[in-house]
C-alpha positions in Angstrom: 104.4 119.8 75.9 100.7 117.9 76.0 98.5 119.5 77.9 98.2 118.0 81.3 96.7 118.6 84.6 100.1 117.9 86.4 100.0 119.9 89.7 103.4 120.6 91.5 103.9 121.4 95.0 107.4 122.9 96.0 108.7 121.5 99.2 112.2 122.4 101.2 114.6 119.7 101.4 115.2 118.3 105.1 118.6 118.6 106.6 118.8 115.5 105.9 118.6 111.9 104.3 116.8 110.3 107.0 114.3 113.8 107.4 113.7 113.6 103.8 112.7 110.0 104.2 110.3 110.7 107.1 108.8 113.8 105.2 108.1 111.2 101.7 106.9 109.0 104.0 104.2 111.1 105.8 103.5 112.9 102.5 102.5 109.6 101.0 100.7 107.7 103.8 97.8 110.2 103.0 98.0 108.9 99.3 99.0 105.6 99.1 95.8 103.9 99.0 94.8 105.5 95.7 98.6 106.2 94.3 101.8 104.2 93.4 104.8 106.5 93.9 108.3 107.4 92.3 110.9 108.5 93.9 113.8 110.5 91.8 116.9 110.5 94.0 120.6 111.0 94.2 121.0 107.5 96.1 117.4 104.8 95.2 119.4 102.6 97.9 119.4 103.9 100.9 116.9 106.8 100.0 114.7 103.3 100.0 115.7 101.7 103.3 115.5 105.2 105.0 111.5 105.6 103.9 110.8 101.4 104.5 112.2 102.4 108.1 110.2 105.3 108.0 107.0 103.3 106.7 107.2 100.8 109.6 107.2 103.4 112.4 103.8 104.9 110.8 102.5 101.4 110.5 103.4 101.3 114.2 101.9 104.7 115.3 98.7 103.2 113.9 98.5 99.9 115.3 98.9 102.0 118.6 96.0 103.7 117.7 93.9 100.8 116.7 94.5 99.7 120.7 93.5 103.2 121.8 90.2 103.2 119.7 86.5 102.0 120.8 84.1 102.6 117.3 83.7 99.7 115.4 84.2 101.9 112.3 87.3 103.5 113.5 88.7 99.9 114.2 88.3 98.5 110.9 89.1 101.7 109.1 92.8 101.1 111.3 92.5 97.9 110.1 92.5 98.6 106.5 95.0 100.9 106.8 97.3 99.0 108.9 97.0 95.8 106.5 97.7 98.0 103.2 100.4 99.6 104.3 101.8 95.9 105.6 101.6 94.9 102.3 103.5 98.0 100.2 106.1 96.9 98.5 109.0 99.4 98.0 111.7 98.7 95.0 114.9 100.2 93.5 115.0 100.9 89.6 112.9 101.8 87.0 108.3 101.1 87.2 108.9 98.4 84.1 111.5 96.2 85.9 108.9 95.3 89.1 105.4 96.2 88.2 104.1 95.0 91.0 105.8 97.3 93.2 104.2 100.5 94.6 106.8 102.8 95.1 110.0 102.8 93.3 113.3 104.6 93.9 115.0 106.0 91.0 118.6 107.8 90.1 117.5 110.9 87.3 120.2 109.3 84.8 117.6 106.3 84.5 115.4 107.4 82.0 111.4 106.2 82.0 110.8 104.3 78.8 107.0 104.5 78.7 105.0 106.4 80.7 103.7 106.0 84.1 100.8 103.9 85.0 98.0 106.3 85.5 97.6 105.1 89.4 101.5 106.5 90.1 99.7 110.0 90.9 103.0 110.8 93.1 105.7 111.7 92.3 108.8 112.9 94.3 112.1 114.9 93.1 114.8 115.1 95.5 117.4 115.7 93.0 118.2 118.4 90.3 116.9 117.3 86.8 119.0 118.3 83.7 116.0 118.0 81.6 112.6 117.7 83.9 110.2 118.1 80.2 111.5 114.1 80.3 110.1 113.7 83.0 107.1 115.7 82.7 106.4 113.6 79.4 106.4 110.7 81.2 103.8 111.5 83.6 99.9 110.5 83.5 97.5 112.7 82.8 96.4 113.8 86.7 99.4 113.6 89.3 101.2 115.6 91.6 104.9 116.3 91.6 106.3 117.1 94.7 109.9 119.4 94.1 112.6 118.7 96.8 115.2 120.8 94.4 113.9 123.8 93.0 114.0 122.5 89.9 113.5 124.9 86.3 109.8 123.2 85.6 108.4 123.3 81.8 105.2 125.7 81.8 101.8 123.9 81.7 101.8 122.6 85.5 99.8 123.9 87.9 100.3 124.9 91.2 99.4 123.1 94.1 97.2 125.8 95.3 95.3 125.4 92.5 94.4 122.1 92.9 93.6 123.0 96.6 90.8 125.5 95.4 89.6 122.9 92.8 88.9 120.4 96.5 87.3 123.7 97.8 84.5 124.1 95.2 83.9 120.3 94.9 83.2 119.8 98.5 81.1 123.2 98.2 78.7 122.0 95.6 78.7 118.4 97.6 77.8 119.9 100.8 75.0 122.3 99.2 73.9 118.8 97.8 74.0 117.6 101.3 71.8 120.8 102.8 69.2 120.3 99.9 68.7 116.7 100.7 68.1 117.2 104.6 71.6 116.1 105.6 73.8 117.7 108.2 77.2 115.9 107.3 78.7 117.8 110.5 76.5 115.4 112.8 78.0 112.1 111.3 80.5 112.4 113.3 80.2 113.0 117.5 83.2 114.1 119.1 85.9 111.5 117.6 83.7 108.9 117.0 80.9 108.0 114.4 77.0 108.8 115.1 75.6 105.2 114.0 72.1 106.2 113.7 73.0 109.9 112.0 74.4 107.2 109.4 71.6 105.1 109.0 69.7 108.0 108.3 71.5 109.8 105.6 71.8 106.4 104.1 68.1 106.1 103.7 67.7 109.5 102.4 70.8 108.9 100.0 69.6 105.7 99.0 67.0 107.8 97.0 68.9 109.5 95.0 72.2 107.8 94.8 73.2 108.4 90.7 73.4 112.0 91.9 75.2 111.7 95.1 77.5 109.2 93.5 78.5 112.1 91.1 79.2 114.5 93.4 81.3 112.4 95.9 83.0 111.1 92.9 84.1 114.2 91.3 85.1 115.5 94.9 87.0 112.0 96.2 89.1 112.6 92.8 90.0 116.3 93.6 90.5 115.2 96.9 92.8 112.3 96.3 95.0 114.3 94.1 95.7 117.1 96.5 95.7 115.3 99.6 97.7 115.9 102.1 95.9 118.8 102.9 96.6 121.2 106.1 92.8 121.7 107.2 90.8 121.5 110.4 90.5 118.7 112.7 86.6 119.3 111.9 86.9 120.0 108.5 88.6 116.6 107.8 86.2 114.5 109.9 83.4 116.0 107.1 85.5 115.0 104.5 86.1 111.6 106.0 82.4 111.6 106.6 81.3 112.1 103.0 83.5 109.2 102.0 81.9 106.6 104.3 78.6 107.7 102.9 79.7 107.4 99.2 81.2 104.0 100.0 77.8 102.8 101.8 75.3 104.3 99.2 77.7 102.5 96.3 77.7 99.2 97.7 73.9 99.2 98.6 72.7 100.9 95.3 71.2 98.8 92.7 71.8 101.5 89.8 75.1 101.0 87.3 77.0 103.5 88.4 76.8 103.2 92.1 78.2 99.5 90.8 80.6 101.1 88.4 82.2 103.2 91.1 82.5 100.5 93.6 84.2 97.9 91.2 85.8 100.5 88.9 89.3 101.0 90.9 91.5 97.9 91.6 92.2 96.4 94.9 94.5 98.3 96.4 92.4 101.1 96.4 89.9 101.4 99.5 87.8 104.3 97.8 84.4 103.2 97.9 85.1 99.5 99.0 82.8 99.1 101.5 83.2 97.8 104.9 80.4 98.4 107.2 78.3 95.0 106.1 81.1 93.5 108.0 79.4 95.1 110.4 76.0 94.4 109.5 77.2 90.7 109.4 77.7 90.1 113.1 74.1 90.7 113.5 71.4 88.6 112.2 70.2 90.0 108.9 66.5 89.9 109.7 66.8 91.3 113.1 68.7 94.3 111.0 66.8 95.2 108.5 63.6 94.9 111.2 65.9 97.2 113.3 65.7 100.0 110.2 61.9 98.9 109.5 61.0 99.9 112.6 62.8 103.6 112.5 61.4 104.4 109.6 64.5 103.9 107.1 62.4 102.0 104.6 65.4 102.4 101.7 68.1 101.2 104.2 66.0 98.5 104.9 65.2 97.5 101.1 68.5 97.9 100.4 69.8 95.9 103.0 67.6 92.8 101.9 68.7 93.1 98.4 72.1 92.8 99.5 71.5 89.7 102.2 70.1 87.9 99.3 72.2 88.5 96.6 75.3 87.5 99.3 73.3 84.2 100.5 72.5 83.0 96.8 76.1 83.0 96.3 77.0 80.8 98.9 
């Protein structure tokens, strides 16, 4: 078998259909912005309308959310959210026959005829597999298989715990980058809601040394994509979520090629460094911004923010 970094994570099956569907569901919606999914199943058909009914009710529980929420970040990270998952597109049979599709629902006797695009990074077994090296061969390089049916898996996968200690000493050498630069990531974040001017601050200080910070938010958001979801702290996660909004800021404001490589890099469907506090920015008056920053000392924020007005106005 190629050598791979395909991580598997075992999994009990639900009692059942209509558990099973809830539990892909949830499994996914921490995933799907950065992952397509397959679904290997006994019955595609109503395994499918079980996880669309599924889908809906999350789609629900956030827009309930959304109402419940005051930060303007929090609002238009729902937003996001809400609108992508309005717009997933669930489909029985084989990746090939509907592309455009981002989870499909599949019987084991169809067999994959190429393999998988490299953004289908999840894929779920809820059946036994005769021969699961097919599969296996099938997959992209860096996925996770999630095992409803204790299948016999061919050696060379890795465990899921693996992966989770791989997240572990990424976000390690990111927040040591984080100390060294002045920045206490912990303080982005006040209670439930973000600390604006915390923000601004890191920003600025990022905003210096972007190409680096870009690196090591990078090679973290990849380990943490693939292993998500992850059972950690309530505190632990807003950090995480933290460092994200940071990397997606810095990448957008930063004139260097790789902060522009990173934020054009992945397609649309995938929110990873796509920016969305100038939506913010924009309700104000761009001078009267940028003076705003001038005036609290965040010089970079401020030079950054100009670029960024001028580049969007000669546009126009």
């Amino acid at each position: 078998m190629k050598q791979t970094s395909i991580y598997l994570e075992k999994r009990e099956y639900p009692h059942s259909l209509a558990n099973l569907a809830s539990d892909i569901a949830r499994h996914w919606q921490s995933r799907f912005s950065h992952s397509k999914a397959l679904v290997v199943c006994n019955d595609p058909e109503a395994t499918l309308k079980h996880v669309e009914r599924q889908w809906l009710r999350l789609a629900n529980q956030l827009q309930q959310k959304r109402l419940q929420t005051v930060g303007a970040d929090e609002i238009l990270e729902l937003t996001y959210a809400i609108t992508h998952m309005q717009h997933v597109r669930l489909a029985q049979g084989l990746p090939q026959l509907n592309p455009a599709a981002h989870i499909w629902f599949t019987a084991p006797s169809e067999s994959l005829h190429d393999q998988l695009a490299a953004n289908c990074r999840s894929i779920y077994v809820a059946t036994r597999l005769t021969q699961p090296k097919q599969l296996v061969d099938q997959l992209p390089t860096h996925c996770l298989v999630v095992d409803y049916a204790r299948n016999s898996w061919p050696s060379g996968l890795h465990s899921k715990d693996d992966l989770e200690e791989k997240v572990l000493h990424a976000w390690s050498e990111l927040h040591t980058f984080f100390k060294r630069h002045g920045i206490k990531i912990e303080q982005i974040f006040n209670g439930n809601s973000y600390n604006a001017e915390a923000i601004d601050n890191a920003i600025d200080t990022l905003l210096d040394v972007s190409s680096s910070f870009l690196r090591h938010a990078h090679q973290f958001q990849e380990m943490l994509q693939l292993a998500e979801p992850l059972q950690i702290e309530h505190s632990v996660k807003q950090q995480y979520d933290a460092a994200s909004l940071l990397a997606r800021r810095v990448a957008t404001l930063s004139p260097n090629i790789f902060g522009r490589f990173l934020s054009q890099a992945l397609d649309d469907e995938t929110f990873y460094l796509q920016d969305r506090s100038l939506e913010v920015f924009k309700r104000e008056s761009a001078q009267a911004t940028i003076t705003y920053h001038l005036q609290a000392g965040r010089n970079n924020l401020a030079r950054a923010l100009e670029r960024v007005f001028m580049e969007s106005a000669a546009t126009i």
